[in-house]
Predicted model as a PDB file, atoms N, CA, C, CB and O in Angstrom, pLDDT in the B-factor column:
MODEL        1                                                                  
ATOM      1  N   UNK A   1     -34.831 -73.640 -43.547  1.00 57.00           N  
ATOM      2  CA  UNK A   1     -36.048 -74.349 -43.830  1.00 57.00           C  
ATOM      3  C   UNK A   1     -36.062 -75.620 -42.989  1.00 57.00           C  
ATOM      4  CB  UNK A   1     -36.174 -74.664 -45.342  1.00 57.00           C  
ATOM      5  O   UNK A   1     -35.049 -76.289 -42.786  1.00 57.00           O  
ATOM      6  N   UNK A   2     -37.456 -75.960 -42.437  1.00 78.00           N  
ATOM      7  CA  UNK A   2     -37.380 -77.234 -41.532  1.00 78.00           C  
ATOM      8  C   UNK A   2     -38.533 -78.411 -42.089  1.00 78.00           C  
ATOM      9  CB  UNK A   2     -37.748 -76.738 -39.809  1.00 78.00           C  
ATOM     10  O   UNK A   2     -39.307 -77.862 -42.874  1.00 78.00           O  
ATOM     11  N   UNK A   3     -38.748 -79.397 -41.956  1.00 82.00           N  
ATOM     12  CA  UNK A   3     -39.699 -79.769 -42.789  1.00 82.00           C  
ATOM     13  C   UNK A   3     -39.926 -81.250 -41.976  1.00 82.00           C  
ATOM     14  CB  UNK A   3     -39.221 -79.740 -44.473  1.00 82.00           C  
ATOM     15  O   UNK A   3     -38.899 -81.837 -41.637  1.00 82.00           O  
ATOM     16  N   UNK A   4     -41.089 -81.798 -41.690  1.00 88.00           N  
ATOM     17  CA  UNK A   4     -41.203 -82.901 -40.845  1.00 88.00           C  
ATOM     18  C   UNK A   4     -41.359 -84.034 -42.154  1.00 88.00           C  
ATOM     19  CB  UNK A   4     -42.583 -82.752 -39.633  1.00 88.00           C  
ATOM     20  O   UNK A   4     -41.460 -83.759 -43.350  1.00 88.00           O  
ATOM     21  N   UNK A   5     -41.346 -85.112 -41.641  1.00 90.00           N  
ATOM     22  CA  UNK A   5     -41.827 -86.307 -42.324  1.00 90.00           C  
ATOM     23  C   UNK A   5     -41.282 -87.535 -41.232  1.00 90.00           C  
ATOM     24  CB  UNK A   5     -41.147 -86.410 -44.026  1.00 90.00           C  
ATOM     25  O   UNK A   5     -40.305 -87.511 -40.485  1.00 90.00           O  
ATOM     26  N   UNK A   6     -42.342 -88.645 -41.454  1.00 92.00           N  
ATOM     27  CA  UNK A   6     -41.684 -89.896 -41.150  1.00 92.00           C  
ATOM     28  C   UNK A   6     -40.688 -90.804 -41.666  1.00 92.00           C  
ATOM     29  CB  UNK A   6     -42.387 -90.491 -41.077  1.00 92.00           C  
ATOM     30  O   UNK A   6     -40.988 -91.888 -42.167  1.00 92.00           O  
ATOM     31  N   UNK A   7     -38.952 -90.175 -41.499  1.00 89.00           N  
ATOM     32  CA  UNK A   7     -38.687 -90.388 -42.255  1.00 89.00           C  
ATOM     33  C   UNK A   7     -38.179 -92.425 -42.551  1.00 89.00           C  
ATOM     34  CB  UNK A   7     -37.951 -89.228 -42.274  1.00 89.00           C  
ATOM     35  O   UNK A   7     -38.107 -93.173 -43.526  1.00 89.00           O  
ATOM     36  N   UNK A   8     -37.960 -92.536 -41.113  1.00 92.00           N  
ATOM     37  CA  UNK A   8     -37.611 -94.073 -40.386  1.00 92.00           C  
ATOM     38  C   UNK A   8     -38.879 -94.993 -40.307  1.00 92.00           C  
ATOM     39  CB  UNK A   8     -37.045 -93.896 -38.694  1.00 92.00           C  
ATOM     40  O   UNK A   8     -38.800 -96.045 -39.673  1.00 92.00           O  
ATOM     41  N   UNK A   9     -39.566 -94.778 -40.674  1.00 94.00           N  
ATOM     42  CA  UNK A   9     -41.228 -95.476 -40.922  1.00 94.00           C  
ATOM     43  C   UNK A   9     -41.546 -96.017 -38.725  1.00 94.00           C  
ATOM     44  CB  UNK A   9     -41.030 -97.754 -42.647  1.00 94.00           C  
ATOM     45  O   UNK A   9     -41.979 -97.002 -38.127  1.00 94.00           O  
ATOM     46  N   UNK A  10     -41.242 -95.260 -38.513  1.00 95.00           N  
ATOM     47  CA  UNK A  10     -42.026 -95.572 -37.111  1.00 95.00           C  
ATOM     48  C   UNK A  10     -43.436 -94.849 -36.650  1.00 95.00           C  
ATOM     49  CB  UNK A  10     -41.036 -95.199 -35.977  1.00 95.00           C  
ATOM     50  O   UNK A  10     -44.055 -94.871 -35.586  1.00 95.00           O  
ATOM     51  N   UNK A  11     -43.572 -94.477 -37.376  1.00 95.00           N  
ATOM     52  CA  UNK A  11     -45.139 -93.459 -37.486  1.00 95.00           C  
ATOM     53  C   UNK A  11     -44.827 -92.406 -36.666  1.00 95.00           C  
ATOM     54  CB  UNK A  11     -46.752 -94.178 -36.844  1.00 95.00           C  
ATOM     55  O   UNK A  11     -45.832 -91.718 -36.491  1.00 95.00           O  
ATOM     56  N   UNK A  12     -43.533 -91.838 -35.889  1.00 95.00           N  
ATOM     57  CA  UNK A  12     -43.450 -90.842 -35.895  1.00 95.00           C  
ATOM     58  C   UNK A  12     -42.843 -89.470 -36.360  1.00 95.00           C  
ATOM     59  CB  UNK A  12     -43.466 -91.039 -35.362  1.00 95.00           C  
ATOM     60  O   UNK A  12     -41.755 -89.665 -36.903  1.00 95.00           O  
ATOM     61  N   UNK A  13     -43.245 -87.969 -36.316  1.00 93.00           N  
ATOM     62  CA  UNK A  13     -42.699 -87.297 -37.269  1.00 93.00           C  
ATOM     63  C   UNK A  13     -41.006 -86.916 -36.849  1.00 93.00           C  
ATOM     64  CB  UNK A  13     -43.681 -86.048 -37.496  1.00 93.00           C  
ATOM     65  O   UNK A  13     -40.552 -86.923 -35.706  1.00 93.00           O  
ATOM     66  N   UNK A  14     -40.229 -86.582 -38.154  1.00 93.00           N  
ATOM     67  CA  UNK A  14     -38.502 -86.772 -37.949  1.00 93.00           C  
ATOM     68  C   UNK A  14     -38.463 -85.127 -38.443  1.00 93.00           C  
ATOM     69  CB  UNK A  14     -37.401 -88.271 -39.227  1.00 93.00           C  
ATOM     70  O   UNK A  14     -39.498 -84.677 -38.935  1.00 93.00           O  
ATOM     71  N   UNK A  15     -37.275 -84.241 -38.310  1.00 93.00           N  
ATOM     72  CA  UNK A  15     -37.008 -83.442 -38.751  1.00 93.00           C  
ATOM     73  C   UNK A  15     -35.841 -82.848 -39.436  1.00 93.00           C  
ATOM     74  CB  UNK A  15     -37.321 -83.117 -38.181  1.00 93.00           C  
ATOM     75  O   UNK A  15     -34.790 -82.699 -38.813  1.00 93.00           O  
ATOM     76  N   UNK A  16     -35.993 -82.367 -41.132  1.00 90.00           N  
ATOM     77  CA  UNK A  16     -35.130 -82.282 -41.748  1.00 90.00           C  
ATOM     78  C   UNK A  16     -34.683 -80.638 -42.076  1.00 90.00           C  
ATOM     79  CB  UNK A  16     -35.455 -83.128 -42.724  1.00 90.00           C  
ATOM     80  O   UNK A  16     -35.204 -79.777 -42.786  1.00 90.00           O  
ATOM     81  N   UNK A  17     -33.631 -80.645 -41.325  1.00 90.00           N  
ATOM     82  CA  UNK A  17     -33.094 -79.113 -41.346  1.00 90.00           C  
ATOM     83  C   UNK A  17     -32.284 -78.970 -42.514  1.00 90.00           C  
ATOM     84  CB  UNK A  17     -32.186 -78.676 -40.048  1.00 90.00           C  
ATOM     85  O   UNK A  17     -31.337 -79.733 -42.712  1.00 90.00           O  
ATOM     86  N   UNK A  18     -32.623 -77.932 -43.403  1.00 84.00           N  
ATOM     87  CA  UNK A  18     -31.919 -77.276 -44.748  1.00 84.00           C  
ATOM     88  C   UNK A  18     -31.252 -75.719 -44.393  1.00 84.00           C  
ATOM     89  CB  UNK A  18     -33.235 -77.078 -46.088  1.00 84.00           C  
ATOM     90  O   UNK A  18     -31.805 -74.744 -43.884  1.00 84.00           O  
ATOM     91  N   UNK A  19     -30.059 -75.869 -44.798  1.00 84.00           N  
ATOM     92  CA  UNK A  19     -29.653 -73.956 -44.650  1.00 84.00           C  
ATOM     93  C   UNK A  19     -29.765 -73.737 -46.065  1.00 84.00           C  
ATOM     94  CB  UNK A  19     -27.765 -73.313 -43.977  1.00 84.00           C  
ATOM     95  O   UNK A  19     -28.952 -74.278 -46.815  1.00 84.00           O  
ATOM     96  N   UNK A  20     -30.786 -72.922 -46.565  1.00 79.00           N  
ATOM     97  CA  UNK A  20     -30.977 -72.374 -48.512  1.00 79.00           C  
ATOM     98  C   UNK A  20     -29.658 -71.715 -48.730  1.00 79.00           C  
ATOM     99  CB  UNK A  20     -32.477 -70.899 -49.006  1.00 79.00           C  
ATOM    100  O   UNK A  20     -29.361 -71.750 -49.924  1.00 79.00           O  
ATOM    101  N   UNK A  21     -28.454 -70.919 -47.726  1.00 81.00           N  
ATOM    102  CA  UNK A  21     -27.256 -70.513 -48.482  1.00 81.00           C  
ATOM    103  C   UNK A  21     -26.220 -71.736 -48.457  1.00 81.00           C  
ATOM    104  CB  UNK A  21     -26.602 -69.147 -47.826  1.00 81.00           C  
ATOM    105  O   UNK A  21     -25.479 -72.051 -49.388  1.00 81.00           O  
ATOM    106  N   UNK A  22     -26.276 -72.104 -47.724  1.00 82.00           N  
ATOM    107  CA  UNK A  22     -25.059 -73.383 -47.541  1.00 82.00           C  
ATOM    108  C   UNK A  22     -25.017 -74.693 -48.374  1.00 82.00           C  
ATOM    109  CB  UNK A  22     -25.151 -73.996 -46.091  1.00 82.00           C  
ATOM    110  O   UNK A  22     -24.046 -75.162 -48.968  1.00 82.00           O  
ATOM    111  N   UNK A  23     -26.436 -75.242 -48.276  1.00 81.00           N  
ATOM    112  CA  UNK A  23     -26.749 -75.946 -48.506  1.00 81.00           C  
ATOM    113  C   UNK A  23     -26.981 -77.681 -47.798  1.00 81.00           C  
ATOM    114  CB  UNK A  23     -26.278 -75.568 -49.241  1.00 81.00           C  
ATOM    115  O   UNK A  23     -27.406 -78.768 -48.190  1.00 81.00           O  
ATOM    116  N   UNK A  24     -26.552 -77.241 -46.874  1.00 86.00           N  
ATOM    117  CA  UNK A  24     -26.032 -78.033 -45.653  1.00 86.00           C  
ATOM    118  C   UNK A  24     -27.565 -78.264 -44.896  1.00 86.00           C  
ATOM    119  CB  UNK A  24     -24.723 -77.037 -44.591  1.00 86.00           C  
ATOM    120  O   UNK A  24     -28.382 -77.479 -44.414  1.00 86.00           O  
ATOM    121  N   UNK A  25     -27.510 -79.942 -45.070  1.00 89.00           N  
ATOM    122  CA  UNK A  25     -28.952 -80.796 -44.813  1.00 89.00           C  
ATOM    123  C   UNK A  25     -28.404 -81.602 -43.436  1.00 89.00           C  
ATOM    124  CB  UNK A  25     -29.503 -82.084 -46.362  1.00 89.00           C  
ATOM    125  O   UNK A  25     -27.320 -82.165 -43.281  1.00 89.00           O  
ATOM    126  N   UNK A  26     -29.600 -81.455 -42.428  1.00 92.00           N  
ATOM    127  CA  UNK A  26     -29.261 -82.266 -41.330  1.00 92.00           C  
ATOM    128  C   UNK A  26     -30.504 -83.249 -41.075  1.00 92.00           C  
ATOM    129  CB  UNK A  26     -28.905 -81.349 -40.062  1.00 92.00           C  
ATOM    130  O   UNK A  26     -31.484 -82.802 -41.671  1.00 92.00           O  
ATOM    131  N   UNK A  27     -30.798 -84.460 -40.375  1.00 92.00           N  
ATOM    132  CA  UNK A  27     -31.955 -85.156 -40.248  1.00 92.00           C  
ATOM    133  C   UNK A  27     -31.965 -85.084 -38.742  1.00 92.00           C  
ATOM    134  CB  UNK A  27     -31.991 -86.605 -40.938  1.00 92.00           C  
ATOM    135  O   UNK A  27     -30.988 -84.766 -38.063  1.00 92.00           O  
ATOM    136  N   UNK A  28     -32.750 -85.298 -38.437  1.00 94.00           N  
ATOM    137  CA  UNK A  28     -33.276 -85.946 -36.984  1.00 94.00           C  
ATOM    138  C   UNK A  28     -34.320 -86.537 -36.447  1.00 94.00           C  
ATOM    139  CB  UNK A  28     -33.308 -85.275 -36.235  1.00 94.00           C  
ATOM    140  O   UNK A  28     -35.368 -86.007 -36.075  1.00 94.00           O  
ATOM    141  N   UNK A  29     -34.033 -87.582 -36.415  1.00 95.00           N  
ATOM    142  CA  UNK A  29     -34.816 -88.892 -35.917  1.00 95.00           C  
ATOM    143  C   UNK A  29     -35.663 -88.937 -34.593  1.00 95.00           C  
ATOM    144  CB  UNK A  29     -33.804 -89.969 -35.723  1.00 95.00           C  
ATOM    145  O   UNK A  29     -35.254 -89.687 -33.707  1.00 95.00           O  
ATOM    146  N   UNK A  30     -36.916 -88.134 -34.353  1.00 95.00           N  
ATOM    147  CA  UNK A  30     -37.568 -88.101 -32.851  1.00 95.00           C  
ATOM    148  C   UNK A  30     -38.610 -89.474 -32.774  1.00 95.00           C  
ATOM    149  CB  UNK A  30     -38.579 -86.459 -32.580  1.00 95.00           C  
ATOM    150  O   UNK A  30     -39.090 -90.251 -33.598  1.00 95.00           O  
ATOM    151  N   UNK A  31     -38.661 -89.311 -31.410  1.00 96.00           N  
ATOM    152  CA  UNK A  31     -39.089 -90.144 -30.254  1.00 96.00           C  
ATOM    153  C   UNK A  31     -40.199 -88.975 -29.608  1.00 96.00           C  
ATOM    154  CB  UNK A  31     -37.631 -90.662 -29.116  1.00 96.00           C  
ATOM    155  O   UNK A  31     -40.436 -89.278 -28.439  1.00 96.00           O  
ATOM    156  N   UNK A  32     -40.812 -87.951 -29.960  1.00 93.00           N  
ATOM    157  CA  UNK A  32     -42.197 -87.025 -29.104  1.00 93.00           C  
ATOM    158  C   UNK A  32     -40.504 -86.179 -29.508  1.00 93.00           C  
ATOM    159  CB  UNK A  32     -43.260 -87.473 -26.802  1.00 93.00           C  
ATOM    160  O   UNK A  32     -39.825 -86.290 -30.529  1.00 93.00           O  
ATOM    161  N   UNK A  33     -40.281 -85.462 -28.406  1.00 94.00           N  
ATOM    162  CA  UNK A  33     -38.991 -84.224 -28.203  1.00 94.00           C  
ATOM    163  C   UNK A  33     -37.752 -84.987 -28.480  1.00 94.00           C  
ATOM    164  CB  UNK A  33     -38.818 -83.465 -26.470  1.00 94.00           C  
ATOM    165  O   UNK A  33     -36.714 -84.569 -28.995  1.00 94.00           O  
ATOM    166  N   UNK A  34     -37.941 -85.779 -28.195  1.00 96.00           N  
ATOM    167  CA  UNK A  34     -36.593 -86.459 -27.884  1.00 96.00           C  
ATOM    168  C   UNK A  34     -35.457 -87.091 -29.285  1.00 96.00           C  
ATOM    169  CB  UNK A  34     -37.112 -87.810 -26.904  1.00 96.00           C  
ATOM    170  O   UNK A  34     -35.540 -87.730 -30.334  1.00 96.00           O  
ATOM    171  N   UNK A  35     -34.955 -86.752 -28.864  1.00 96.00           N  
ATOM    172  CA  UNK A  35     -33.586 -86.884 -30.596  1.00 96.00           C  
ATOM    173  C   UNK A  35     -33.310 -88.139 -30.420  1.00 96.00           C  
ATOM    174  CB  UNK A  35     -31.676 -85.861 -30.695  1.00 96.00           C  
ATOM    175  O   UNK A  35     -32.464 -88.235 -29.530  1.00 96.00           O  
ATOM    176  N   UNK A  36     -33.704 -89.440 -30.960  1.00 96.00           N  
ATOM    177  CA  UNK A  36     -32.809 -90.688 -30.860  1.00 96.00           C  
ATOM    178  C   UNK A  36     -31.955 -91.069 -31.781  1.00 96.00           C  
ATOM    179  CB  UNK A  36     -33.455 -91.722 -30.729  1.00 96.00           C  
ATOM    180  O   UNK A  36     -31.505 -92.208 -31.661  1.00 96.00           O  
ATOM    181  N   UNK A  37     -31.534 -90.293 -32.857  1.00 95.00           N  
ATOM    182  CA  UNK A  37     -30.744 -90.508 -34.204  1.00 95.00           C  
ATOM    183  C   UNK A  37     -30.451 -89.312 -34.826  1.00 95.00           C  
ATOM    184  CB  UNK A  37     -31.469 -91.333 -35.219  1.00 95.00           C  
ATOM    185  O   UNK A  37     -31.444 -88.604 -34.993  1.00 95.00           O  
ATOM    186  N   UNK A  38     -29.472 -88.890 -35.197  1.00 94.00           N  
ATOM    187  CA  UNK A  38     -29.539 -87.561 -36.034  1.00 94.00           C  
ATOM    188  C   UNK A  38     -28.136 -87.962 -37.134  1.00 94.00           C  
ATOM    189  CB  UNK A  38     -29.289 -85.863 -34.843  1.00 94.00           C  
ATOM    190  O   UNK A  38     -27.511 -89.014 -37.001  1.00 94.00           O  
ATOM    191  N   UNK A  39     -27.814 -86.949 -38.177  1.00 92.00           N  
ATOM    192  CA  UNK A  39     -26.854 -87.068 -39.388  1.00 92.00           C  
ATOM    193  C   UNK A  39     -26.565 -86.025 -40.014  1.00 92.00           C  
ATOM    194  CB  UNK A  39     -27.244 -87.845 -40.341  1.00 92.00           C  
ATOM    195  O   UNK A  39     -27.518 -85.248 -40.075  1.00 92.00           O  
ATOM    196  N   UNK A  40     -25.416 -85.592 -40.630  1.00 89.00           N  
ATOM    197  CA  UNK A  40     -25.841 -85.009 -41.901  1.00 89.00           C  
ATOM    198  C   UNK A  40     -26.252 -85.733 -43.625  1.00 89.00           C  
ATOM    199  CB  UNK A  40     -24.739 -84.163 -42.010  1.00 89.00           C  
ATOM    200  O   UNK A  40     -26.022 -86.827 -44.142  1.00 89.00           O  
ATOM    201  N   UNK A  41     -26.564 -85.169 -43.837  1.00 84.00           N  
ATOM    202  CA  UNK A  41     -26.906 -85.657 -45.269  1.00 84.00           C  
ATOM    203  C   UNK A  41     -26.256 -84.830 -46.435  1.00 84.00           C  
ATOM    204  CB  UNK A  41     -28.473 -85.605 -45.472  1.00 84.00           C  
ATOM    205  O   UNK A  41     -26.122 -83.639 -46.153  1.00 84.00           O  
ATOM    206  N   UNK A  42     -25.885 -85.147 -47.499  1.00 81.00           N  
ATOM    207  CA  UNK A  42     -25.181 -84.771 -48.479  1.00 81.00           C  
ATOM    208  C   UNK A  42     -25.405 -83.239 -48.750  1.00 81.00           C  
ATOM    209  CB  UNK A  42     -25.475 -85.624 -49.566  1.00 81.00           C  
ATOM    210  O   UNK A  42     -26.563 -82.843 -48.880  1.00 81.00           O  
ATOM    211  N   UNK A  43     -24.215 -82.241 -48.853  1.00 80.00           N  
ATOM    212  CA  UNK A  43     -24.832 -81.070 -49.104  1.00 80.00           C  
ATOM    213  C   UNK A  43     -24.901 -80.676 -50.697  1.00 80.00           C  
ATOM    214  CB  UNK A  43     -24.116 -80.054 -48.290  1.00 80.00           C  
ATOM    215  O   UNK A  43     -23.911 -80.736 -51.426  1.00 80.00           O  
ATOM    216  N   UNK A  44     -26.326 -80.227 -51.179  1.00 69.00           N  
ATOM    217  CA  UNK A  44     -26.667 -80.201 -52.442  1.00 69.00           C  
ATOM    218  C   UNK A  44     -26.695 -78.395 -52.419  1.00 69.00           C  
ATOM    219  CB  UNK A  44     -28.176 -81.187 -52.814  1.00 69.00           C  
ATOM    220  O   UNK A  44     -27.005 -77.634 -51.503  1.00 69.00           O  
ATOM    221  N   UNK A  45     -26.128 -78.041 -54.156  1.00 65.00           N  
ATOM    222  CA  UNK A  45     -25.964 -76.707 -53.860  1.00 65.00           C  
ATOM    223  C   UNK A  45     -27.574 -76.203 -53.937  1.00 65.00           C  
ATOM    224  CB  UNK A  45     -24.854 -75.951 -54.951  1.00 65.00           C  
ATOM    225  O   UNK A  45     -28.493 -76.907 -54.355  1.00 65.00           O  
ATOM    226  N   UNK A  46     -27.713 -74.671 -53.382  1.00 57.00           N  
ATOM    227  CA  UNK A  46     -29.023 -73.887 -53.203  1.00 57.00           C  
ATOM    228  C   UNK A  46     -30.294 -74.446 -53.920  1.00 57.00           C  
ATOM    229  CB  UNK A  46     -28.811 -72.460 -53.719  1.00 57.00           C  
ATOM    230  O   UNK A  46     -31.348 -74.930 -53.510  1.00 57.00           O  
ATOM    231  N   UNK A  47     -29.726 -74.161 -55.266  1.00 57.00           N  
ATOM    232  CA  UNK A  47     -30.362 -73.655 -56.443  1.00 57.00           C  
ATOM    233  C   UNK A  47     -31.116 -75.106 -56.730  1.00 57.00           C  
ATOM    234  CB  UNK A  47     -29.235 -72.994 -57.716  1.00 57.00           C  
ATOM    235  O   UNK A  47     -32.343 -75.095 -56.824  1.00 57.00           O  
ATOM    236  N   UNK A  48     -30.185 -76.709 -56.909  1.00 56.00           N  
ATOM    237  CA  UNK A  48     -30.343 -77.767 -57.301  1.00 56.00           C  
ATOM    238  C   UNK A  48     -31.292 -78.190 -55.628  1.00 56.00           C  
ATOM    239  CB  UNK A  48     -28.791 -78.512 -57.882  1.00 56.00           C  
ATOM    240  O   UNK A  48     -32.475 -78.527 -55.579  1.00 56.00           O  
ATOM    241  N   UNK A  49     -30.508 -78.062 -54.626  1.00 54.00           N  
ATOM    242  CA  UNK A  49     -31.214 -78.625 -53.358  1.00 54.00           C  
ATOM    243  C   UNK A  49     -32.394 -78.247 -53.299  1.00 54.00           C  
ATOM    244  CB  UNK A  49     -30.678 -78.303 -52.127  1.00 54.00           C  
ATOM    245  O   UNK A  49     -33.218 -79.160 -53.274  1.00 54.00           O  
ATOM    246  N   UNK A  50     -33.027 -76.561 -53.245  1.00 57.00           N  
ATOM    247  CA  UNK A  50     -34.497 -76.597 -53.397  1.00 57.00           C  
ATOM    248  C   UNK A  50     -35.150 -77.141 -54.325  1.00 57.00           C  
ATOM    249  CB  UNK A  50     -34.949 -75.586 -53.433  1.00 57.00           C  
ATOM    250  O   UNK A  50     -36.303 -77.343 -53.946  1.00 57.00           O  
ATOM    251  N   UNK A  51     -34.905 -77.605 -55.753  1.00 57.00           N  
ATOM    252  CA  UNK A  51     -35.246 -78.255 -56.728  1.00 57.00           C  
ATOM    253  C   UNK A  51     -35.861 -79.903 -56.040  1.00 57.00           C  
ATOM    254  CB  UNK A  51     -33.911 -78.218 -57.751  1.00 57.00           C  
ATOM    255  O   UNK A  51     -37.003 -80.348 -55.920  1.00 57.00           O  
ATOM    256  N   UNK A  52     -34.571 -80.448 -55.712  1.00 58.00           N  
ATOM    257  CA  UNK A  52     -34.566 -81.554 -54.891  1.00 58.00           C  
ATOM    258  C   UNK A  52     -35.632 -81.916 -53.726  1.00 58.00           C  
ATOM    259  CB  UNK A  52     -33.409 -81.474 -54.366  1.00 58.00           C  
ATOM    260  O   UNK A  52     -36.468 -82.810 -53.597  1.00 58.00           O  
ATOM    261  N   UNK A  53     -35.147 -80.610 -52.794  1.00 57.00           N  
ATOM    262  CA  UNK A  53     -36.464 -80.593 -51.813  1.00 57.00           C  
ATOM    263  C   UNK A  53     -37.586 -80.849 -51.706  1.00 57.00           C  
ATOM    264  CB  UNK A  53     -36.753 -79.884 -51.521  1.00 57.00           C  
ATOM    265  O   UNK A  53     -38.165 -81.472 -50.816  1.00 57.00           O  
ATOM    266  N   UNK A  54     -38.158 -80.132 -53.089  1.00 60.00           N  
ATOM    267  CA  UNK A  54     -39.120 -80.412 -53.271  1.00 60.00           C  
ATOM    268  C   UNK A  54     -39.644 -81.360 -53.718  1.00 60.00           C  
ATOM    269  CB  UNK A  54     -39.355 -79.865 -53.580  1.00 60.00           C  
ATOM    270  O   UNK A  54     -40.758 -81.550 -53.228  1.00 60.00           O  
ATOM    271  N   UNK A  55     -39.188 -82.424 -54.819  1.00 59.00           N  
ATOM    272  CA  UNK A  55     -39.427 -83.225 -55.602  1.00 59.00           C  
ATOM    273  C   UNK A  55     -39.663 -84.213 -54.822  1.00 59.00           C  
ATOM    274  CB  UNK A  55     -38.619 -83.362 -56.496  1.00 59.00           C  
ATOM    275  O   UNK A  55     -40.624 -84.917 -55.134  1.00 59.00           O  
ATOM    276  N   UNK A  56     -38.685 -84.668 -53.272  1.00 57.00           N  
ATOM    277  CA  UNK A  56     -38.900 -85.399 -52.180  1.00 57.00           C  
ATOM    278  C   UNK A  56     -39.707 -85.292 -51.602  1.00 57.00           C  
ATOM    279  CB  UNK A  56     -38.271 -85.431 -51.514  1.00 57.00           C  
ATOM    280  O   UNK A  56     -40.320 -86.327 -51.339  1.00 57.00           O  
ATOM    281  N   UNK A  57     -40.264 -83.867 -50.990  1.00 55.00           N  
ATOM    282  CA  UNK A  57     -41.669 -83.735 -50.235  1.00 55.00           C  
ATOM    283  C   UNK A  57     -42.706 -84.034 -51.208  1.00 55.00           C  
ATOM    284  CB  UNK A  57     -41.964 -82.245 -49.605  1.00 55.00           C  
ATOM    285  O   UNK A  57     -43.810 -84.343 -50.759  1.00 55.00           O  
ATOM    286  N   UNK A  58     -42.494 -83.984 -52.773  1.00 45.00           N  
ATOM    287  CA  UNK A  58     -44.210 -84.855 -53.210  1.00 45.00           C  
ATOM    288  C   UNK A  58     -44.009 -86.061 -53.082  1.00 45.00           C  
ATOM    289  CB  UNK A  58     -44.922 -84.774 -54.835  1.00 45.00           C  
ATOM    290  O   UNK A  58     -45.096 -86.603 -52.886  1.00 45.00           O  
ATOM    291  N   UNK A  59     -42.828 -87.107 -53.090  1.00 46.00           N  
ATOM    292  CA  UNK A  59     -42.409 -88.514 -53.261  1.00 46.00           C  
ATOM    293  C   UNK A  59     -43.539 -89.016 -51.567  1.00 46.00           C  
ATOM    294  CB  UNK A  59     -40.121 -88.741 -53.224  1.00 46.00           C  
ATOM    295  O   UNK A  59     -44.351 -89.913 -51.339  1.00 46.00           O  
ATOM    296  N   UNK A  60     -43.063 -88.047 -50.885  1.00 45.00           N  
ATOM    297  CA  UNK A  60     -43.511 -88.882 -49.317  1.00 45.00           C  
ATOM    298  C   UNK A  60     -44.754 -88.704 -48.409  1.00 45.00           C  
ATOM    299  CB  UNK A  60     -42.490 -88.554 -48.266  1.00 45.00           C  
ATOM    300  O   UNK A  60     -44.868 -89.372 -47.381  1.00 45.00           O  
TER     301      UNK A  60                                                      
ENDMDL                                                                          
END                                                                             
């Protein structure tokens, strides 16, 4: 699952990569194409992380 948002408040869009078996969350911070920041982020299991997922995409 991939999912955009601003997440660094620069008005542009960032991208947050989820694997639904792993659970394993990555961010990345763009510039247009260009990657200027990236991370992982805490891995939350399946079941709880899509729970999560979602609850964040109405927050933003």
């Amino acid at each position: 699952m991939t999912e955009t948002h601003d997440f660094n408040g620069d008005g542009r869009a960032d991208l947050l990569w989820r694997n639904e078996e792993t659970g394993d969350n990555i961010i990345w911070l763009m510039n247009g194409t260009n990657i200027i920041a990236g991370g992982s982020l805490p891995n939350v299991e399946s079941r709880l992380g899509s729970y999560f997922y979602r609850r964040f995409q109405w927050r933003c």
